[in-house]
N, C-alpha and C positions, 0 to 999 in steps of 0.2 A: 677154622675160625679166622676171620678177619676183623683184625683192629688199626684202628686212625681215629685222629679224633676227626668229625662230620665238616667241618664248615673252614673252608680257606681260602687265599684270594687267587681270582682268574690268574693268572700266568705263574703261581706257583708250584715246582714240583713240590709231590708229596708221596711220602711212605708208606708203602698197607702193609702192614707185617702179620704174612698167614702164616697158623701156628696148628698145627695137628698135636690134639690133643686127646689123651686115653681116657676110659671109662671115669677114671675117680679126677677129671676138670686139670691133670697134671700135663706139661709138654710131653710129647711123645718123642724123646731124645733117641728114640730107635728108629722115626721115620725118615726113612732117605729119596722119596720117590716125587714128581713133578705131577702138579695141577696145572690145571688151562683154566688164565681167566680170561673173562670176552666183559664186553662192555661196545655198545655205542660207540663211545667218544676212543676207542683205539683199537679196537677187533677183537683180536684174541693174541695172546700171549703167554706160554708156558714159566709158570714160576717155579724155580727149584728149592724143592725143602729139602732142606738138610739137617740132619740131628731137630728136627720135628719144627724149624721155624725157616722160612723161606719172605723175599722182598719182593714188592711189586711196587714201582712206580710209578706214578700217575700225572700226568700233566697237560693241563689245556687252558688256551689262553681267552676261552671264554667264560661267560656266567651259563656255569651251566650247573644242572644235577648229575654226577657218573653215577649210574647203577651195575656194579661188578655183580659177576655171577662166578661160581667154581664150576667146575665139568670134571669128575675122575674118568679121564681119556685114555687108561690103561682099563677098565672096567674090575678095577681088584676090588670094588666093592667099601672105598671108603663112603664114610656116613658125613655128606658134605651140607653145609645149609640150605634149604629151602629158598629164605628167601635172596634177592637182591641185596645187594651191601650199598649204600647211597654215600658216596663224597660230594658235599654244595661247596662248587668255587663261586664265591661272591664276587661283584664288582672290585673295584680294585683304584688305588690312585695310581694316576702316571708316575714312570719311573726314570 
């Protein structure tokens, strides 16, 4: 599961905080293992979860839409989302 809030301005970073989570919607504080995210706007990158919550930072200094994907790149068969995760950097004032 990936959570951020959707919408922030081009040139600032931002936090995804992916969260493996068990059958009954609870953290999976036993998960210790790394996901690959990839995206467009940065390639690919291994996020490590630990005790079932793991950070991915994001940053581009344009208006763009990121669409993050997960990949279980060890094949142990987690149940990862379907779809796309979308962060919108919007325009921005000079800084």
């Amino acid at each position: 599961m990936l959570i951020a809030t959707q919408e922030h301005t081009a040139g600032d970073s931002v936090d995804v905080r992916v969260e493996a989570r068990d059958q009954h919607d609870n953290i999976a504080v036993f998960e210790q293992r790394p996901v690959l995210a990839s995206s467009a706007a940065f390639s690919s990158v291994l996020v490590d979860v630990q005790d079932g919550v793991g950070i991915l930072t994001v940053h581009t200094k344009r208006t763009e839409t990121v669409a993050i994907v997960l990949t279980d790149t060890a094949d142990t068969k987690l149940e990862l989302p379907q779809a796309a995760f979308e962060l919108i950097f919007l325009p921005g004032t000079d800084r």
